[in-house]
N, C-alpha and C positions, 0 to 999 in steps of 0.2 A: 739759397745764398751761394754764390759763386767761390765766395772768402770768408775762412771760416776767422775768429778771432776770442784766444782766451787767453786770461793770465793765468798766470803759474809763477805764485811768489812775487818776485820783479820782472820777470821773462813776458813778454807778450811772444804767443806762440800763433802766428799767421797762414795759413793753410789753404793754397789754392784749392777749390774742389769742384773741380769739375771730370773726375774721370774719363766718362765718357770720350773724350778730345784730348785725354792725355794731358790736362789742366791749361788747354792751348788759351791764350788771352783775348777777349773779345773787348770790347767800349767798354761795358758795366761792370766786368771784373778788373779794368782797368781801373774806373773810376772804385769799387769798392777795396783794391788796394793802395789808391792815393788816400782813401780815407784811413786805412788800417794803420799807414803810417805816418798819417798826421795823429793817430793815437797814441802812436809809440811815443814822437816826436813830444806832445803838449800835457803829454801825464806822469805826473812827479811820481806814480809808485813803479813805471817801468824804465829800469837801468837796461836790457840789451830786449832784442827782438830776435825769433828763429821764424824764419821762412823755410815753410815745407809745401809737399803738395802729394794730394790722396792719389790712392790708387796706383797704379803700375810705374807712373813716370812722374819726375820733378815739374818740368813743362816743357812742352811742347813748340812753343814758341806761340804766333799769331796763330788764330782763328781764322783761318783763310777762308773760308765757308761762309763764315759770320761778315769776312770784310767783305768779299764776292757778293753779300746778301745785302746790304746795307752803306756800303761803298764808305763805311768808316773803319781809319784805322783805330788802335788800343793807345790812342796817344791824350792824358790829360793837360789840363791849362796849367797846372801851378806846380807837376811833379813830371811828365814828359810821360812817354813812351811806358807802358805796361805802369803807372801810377807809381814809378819809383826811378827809372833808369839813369833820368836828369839829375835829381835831385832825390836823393837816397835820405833816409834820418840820419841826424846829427849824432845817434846812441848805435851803440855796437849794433850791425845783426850779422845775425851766423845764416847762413843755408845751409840744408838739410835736404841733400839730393840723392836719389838713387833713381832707378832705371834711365830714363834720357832726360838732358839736359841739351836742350839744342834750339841754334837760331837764339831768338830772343828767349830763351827760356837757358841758356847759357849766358847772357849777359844781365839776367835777373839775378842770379847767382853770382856773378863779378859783383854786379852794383851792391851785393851783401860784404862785409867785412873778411868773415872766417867764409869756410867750405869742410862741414863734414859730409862724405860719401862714400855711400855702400861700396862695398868690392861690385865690380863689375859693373858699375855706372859709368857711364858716358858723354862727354862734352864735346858738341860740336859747334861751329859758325858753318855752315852750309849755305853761306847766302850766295856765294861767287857761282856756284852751282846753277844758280836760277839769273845769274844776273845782276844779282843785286848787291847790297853791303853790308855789311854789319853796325850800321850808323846808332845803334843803340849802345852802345860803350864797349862794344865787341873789339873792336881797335882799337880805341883806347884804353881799356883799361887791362887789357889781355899783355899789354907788352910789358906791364907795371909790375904783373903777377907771376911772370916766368921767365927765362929767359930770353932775349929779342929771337932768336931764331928760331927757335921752337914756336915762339910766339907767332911769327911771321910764316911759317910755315901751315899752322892752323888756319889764319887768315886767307891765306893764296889759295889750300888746297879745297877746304872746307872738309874737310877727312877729319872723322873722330877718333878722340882719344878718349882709354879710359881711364877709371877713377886712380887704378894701379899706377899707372903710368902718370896721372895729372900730381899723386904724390908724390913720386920721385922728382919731377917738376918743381915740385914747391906752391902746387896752385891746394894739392886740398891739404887741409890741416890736420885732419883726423880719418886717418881711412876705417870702416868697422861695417862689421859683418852685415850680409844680409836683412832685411826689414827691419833696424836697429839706428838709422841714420835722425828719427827726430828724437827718438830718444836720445841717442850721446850727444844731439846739437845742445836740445835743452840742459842737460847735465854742465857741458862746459860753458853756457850762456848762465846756466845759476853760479855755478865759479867766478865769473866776471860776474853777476849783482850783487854777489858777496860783499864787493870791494867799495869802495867810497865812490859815489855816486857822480860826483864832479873831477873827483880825480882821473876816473874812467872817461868821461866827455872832453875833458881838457887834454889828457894823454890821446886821444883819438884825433880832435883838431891839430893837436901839433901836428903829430904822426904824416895825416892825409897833409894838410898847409905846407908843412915845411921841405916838399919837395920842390915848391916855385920858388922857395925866399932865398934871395941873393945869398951866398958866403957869408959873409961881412957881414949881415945882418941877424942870421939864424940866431945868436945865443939871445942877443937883443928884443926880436920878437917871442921867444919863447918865455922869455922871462917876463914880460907884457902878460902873455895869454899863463902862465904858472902861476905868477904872484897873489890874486884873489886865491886858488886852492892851497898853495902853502900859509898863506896868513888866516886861513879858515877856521872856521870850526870845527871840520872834520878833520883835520891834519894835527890839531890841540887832542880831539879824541885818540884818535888815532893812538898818539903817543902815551895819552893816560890808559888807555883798555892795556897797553903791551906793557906799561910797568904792574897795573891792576892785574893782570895775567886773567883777561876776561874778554871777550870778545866784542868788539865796538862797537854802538850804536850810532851809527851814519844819520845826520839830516840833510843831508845835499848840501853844505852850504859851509 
């Protein structure tokens, strides 16, 4: 199997594996990550996802081998480009990168929420290099996570930065030591499943939504998409575990 997939508590933990290629992306690891994440997406016991990937590097980006063999690129029908890049889960996920992280294998890791990475890991878009673009949320979603000119400068030059440098940035969240990057993703992905399960989903939609929504409408739609989790059941527990001084039993709802 290309994609490894196990939980841990509420964590689904997703594991490109393909070493060999530096967990570079081909059709079937495409396709067995659209599926990974339509697990996350349609199973009530997983609150966030951490994407990782074995062996020496995060990824590699495409399978150029694989696409040169076969004349297909890693793009699915119902999730896009590497079986997430379109259309990501609606539930948290963290990336979990060390050694390179480049091309598409840098925007697999945007398309994730958080970013923890090893010291001395590396994020590039190298596509200008060859001609090409970063059409996988590399542009997009690069300018959202730093600031514009650093951002635009990664874009034009396709020169990598590292993990040291992506922190000061503000792109990774969690810098931490060598061989240690799925461990502390999963550590801070069980922190957020801790939490109230719809509270987490709902605070995520606004979050990502409410950078389109008009002024004038922001408190309006927020309070649309808030009001089922404050009139909830877990919002009533919530407040009885914290006077009970006992720890709350979450149902999603």
């Amino acid at each position: 199997m290309s994609v490894r997939f196990e939980l841990v508590d509420r964590v689904a933990v997703v594991t490109l594996d393909r070493p060999d290629v530096h967990n570079a992306v081909d059709g079937p690891t495409a396709e067995a990550l659209a599926e990974a994440m339509d697990e996350v997406d349609g199973n009530d016991k997983i609150s966030v996802g951490v994407l990782a990937g074995e062996g020496r590097s995060f990824c590699a980006g495409t399978d150029l081998k694989a696409y040169h063999a076969t004349g297909r690129l890693p793009i699915t029908e119902r999730r896009g480009g590497y079986g997430m890049l379109e259309r990501p889960p609606a539930k948290p996920m963290i990336a979990a990168v060390h050694g390179q992280a480049l091309g598409g294998g840098f925007e697999l890791a945007l398309a994730c929420d958080l970013i923890v990475a090893e010291a001395g890991a590396r994020f590039a878009l190298p596509e200008v290099k060859y001609g090409l673009l970063a059409v996988g949320g590399g542009i997009l979603r690069l300018q959202r996570r730093i600031p514009r000119s650093h951002a635009l400068e990664m874009i034009l030059t396709g020169d990598p930065i590292t993990a040291e440098r992506g922190a000061e940035l503000g792109l990774v969240n969690r810098l931490v030591p060598s061989r240690t990057a799925k461990e502390a993703a999963i550590a801070l992905a069980t922190t957020i499943a801790a939490n109230a399960p719809l509270s987490v989903q709902v605070g995520k939609r606004v979050f990502d939504e409410s950078q389109d929504w008009p002024h004038g409408e922001a408190f309006a739609r927020q309070a649309e998409l808030a009001g089922p989790v404050l009139s909830g059941a877990d919002a009533a527990e919530g407040a009885r575990a914290f006077v009970e001084r006992r720890p709350p039993i979450w149902t999603g709802s």
